[in-house]
ZABA-733457 format. One record per residue: residue number from 1; x, y, z of N, C-alpha, C in turn; residue in one letter. Coordinates in Angstrom, 1 decimal. Example, Ala and Ser with C-alpha at 12.3 -4.5 7.8 and 13.67 -1.06 7.14 Angstrom:
2
1; 13.2; -5.7; 7.8; 12.3; -4.5; 7.8; 13.2; -3.3; 7.8; A
2; 12.8; -2.2; 7.1; 13.7; -1.1; 7.1; 12.9; 0.0; 7.9; S
//
This chain:
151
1; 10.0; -2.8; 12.8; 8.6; -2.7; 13.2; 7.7; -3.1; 12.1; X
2; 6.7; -3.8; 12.3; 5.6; -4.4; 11.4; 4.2; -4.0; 12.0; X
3; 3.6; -3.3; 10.5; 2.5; -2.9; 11.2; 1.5; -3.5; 9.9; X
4; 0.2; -4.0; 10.1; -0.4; -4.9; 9.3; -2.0; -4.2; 9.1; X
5; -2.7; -4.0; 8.5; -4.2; -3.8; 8.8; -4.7; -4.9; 7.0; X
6; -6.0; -5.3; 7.3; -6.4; -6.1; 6.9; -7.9; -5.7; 6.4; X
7; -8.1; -5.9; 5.0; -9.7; -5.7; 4.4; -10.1; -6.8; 3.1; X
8; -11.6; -7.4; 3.9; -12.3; -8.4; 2.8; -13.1; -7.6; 1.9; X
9; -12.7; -8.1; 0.7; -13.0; -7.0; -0.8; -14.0; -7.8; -1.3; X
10; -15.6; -7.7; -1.4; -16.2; -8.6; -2.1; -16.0; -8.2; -3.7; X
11; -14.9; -8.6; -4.1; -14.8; -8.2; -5.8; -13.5; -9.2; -6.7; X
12; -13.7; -9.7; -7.7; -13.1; -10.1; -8.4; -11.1; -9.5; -7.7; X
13; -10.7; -11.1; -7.8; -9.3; -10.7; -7.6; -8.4; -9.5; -8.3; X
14; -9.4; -10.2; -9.8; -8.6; -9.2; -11.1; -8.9; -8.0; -10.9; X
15; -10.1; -7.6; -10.5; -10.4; -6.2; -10.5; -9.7; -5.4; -9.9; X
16; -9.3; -6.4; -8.2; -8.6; -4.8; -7.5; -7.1; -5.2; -7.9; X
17; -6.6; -5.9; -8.6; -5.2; -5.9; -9.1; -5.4; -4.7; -10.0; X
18; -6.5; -4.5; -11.2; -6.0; -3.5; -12.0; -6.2; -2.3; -11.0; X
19; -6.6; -1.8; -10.3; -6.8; -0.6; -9.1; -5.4; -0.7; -9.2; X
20; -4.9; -1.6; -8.4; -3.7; -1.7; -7.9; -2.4; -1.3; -9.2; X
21; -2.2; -2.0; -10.3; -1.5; -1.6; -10.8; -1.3; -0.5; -11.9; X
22; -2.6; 0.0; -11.7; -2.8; 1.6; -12.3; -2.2; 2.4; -11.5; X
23; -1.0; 2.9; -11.8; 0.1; 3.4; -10.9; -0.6; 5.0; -11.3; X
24; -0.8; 5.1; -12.8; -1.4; 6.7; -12.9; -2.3; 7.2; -12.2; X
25; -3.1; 5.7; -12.0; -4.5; 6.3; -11.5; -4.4; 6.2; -9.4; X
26; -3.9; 6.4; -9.2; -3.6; 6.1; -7.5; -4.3; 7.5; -7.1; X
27; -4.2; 8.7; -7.7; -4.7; 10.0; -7.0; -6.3; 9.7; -7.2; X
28; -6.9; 9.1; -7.8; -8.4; 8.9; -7.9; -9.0; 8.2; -6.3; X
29; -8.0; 7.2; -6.3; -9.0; 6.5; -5.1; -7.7; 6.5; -3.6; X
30; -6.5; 6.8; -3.8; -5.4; 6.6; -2.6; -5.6; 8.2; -2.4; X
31; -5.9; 8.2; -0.9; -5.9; 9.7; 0.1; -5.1; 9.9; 0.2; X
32; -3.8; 9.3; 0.2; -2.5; 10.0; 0.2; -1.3; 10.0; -0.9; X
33; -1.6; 9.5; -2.2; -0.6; 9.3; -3.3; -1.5; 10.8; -3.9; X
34; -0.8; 11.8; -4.6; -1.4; 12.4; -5.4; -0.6; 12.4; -6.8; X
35; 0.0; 12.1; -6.6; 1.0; 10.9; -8.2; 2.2; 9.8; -8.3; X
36; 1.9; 9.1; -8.8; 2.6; 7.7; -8.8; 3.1; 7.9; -10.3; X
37; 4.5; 8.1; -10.7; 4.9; 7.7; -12.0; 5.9; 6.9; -12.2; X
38; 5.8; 6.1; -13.1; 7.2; 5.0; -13.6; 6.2; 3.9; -14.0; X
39; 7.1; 2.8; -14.1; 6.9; 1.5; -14.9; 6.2; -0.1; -13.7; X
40; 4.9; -0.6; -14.1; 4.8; -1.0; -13.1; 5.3; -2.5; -12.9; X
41; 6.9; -2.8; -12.2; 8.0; -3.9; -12.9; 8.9; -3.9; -11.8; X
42; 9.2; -5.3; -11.3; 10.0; -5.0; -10.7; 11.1; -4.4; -10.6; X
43; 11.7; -3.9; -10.1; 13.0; -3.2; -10.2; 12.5; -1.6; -10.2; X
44; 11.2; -1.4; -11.2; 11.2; 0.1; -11.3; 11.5; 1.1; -10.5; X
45; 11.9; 1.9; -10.9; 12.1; 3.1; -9.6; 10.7; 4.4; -10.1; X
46; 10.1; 4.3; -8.9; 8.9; 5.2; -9.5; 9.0; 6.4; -8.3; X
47; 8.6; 7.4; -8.9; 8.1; 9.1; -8.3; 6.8; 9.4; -7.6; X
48; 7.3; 9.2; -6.6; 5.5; 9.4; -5.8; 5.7; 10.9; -5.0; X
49; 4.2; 11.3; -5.2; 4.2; 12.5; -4.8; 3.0; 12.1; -3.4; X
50; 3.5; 12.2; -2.3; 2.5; 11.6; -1.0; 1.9; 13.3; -0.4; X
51; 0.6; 13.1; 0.1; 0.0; 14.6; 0.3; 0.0; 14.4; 2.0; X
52; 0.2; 14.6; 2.5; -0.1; 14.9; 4.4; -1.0; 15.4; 4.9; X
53; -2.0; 15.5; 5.7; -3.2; 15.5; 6.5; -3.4; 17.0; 6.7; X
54; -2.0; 17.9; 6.3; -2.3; 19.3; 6.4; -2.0; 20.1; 5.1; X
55; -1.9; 19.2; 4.0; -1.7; 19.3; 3.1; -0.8; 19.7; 2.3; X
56; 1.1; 19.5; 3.3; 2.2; 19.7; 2.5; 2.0; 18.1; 1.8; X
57; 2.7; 18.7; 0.5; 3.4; 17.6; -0.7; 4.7; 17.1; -0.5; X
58; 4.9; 16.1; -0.5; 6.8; 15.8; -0.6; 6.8; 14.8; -1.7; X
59; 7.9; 14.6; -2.5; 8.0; 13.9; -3.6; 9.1; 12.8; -3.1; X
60; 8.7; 11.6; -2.9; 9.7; 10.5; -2.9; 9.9; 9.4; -4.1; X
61; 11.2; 8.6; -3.8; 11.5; 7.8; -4.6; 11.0; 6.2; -4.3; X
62; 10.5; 5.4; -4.8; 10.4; 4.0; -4.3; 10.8; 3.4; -5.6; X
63; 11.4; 2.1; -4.9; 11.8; 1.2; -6.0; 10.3; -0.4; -5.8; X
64; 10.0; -1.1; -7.0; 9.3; -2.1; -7.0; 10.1; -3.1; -6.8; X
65; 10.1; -3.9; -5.1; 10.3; -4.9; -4.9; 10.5; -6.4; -5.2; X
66; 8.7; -6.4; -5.4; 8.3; -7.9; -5.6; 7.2; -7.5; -6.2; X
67; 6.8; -8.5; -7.6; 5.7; -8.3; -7.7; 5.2; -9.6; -8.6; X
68; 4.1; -10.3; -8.0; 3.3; -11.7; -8.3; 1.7; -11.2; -8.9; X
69; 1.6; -11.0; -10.4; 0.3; -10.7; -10.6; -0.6; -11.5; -9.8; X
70; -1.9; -10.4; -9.6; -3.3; -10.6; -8.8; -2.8; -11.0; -7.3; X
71; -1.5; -11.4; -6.9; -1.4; -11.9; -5.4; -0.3; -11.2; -4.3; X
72; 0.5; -10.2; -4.9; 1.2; -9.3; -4.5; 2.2; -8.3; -5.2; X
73; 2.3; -7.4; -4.6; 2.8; -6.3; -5.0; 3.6; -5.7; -3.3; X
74; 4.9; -5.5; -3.6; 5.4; -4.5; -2.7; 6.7; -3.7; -3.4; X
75; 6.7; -2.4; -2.7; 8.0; -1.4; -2.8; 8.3; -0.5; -1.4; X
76; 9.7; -0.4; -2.0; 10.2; 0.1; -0.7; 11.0; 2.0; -1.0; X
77; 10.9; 2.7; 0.2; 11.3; 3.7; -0.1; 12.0; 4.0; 1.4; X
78; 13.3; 4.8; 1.4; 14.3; 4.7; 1.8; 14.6; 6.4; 1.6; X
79; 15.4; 6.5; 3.2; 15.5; 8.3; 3.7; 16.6; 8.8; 2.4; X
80; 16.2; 9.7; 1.8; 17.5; 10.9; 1.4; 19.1; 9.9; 2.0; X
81; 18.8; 10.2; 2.9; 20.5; 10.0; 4.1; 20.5; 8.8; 4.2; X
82; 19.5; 7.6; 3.3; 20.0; 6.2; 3.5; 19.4; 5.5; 4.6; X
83; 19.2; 3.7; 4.1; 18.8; 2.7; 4.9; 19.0; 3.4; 6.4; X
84; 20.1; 3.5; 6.6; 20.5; 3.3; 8.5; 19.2; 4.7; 9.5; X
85; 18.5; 5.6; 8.2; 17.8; 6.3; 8.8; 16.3; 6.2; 8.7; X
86; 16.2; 5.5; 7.7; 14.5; 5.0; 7.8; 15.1; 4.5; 6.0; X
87; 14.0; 3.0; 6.0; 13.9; 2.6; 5.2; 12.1; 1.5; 5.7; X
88; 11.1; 2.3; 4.4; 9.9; 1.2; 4.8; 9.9; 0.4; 3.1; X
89; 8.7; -0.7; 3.6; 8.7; -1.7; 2.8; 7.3; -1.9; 3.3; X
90; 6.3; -1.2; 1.8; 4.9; -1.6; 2.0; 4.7; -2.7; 1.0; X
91; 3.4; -3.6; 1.4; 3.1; -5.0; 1.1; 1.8; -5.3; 0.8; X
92; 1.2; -5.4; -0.7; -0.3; -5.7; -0.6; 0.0; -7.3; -1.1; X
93; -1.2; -8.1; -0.7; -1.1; -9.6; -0.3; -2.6; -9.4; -0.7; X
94; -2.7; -10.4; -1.7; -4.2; -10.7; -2.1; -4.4; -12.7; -1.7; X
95; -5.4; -13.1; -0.8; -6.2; -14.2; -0.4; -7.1; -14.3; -1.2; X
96; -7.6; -15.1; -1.8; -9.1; -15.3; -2.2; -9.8; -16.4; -1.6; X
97; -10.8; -15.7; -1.1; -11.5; -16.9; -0.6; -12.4; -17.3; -0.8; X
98; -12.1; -18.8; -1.7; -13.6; -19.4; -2.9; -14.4; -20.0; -1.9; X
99; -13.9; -20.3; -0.7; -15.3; -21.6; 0.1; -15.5; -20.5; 1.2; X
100; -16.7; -20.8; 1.9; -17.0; -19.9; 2.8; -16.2; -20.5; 3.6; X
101; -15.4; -19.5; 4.6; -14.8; -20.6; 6.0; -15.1; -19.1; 7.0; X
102; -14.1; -18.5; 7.5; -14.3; -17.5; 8.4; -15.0; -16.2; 7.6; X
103; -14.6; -16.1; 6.0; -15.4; -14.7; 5.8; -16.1; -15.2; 4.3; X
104; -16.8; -14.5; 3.6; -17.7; -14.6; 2.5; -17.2; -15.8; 1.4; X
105; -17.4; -16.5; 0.4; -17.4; -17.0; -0.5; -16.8; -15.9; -1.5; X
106; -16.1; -16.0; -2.3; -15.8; -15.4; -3.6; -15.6; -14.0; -3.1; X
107; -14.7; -13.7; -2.1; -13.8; -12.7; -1.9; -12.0; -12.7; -1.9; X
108; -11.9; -11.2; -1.1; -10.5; -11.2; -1.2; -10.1; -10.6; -0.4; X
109; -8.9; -11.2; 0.4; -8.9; -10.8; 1.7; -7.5; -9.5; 1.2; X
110; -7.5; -8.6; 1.5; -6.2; -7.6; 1.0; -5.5; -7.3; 1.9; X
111; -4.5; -7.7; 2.5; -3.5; -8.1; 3.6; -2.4; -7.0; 3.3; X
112; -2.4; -5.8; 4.4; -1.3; -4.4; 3.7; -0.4; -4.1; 5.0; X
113; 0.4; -4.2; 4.5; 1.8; -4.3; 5.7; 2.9; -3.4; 5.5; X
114; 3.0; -2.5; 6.7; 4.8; -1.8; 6.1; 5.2; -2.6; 7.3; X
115; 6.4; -3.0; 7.0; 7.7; -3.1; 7.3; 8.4; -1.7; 7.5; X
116; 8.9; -1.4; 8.8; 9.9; 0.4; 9.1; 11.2; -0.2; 9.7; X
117; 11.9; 0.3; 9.6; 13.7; 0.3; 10.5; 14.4; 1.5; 10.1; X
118; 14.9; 1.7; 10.9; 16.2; 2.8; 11.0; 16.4; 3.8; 12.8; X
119; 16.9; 4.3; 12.3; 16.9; 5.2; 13.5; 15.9; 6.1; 13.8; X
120; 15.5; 7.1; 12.4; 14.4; 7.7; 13.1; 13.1; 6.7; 13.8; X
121; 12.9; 5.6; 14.0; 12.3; 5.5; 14.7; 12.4; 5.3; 15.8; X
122; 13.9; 5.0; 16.5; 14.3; 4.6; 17.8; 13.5; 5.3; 19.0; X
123; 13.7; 7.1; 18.8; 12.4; 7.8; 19.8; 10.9; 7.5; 20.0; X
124; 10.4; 7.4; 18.2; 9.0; 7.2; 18.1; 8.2; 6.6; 17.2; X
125; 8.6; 5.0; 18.0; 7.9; 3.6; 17.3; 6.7; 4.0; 17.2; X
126; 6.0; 4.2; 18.9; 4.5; 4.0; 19.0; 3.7; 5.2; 18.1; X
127; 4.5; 6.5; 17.9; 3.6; 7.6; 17.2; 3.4; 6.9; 15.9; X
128; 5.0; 6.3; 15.3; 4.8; 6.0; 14.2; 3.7; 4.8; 13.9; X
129; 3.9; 4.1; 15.0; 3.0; 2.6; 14.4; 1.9; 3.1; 14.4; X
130; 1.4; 3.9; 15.0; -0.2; 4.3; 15.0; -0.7; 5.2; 14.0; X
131; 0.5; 6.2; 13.3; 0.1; 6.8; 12.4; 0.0; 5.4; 10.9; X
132; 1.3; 4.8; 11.0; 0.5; 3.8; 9.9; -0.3; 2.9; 9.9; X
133; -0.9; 2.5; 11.1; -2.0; 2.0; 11.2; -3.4; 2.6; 10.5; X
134; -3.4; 3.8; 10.7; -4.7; 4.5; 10.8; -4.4; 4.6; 9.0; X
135; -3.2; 5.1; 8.8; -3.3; 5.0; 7.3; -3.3; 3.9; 5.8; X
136; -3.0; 2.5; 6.9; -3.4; 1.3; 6.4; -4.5; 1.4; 6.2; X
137; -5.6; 1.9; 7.4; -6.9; 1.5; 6.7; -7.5; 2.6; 6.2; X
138; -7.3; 3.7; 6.0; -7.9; 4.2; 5.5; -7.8; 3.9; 3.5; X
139; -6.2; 3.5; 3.4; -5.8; 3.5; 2.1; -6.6; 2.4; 2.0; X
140; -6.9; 0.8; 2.6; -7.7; 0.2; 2.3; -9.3; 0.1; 2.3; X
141; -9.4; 1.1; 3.1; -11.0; 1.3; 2.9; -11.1; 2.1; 1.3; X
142; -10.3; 2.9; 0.9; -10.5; 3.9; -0.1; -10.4; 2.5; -1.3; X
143; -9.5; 1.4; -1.2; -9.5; 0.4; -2.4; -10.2; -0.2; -2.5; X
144; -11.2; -0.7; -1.4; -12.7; -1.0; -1.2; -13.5; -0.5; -2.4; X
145; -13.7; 0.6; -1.7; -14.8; 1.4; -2.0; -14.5; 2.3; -3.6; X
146; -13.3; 1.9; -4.2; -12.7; 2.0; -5.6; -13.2; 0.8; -6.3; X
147; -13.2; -0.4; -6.1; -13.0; -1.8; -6.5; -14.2; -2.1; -6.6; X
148; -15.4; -2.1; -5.7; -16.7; -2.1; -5.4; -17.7; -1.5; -5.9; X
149; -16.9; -0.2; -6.4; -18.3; 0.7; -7.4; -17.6; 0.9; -8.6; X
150; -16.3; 0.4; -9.1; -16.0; 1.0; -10.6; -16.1; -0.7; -11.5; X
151; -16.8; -1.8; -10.3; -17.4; -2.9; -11.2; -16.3; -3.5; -12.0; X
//
């Protein structure tokens, strides 16, 4: 299952890359990281502490995938009990767009995708695609509005 949501960032590419690779600073502007620790490198295995809407904490593992300064970054995190039960793979993708065509001159388009498979989703794709939907944008409205006022 691929679920995608999409935001034009009027701000320097470099800018929201350092947002982005400030792994410390993720509890300042991400509504749902309230700590990110490790090395920001491929391969790393980092400690995320993700908060929930009712406000339990759970602490997971992700490892750093892929990572292309200023144009992408993805990691993947994977159930306790292994791939065969949920395994996702989130994806930031940076566009810039120097000529005006469909959206602004000297933007950036920030393209965020998880990738999900396993079994726990076999019952409940649709709950799930909708819950990461709404959480794509909100995590991208919050990098917005991080990237836009910290100049």
């Amino acid at each position: 299952m691929k679920v995608q949501d999409k935001i034009t960032i009027k701000a320097d590419k470099t800018a929201i890359w350092k947002v982005i690779a400030k792994l410390s600073a993720y509890a300042d502007w991400n509504p749902f990281l309230t700590s990110v620790e490790g090395c920001f490198e491929v391969n790393s295995l980092l400690h995320i502490t993700i908060s929930s809407s009712n406000g339990r904490q759970t602490r997971k593992q992700a490892v750093i995938t892929g990572l292309v300064p200023e144009r992408y970054f993805s990691l993947s995190i994977t159930s306790p009990f292994g791939k065969w039960f949920y395994e996702l793979e989130y994806i930031f993708r940076f566009v810039v767009n120097e000529e005006a065509h469909d959206e602004p001159a000297n933007t950036v388009e920030v393209i965020h995708e998880v990738f999900c498979h396993g079994l726990s989703l076999r019952w409940r794709k649709n709950k799930f695609k909708q819950f990461f939907l709404r959480g794509l944008g909100q995590v991208n409205t919050a990098l917005k509005d991080k990237t836009t006022t910290s100049g």
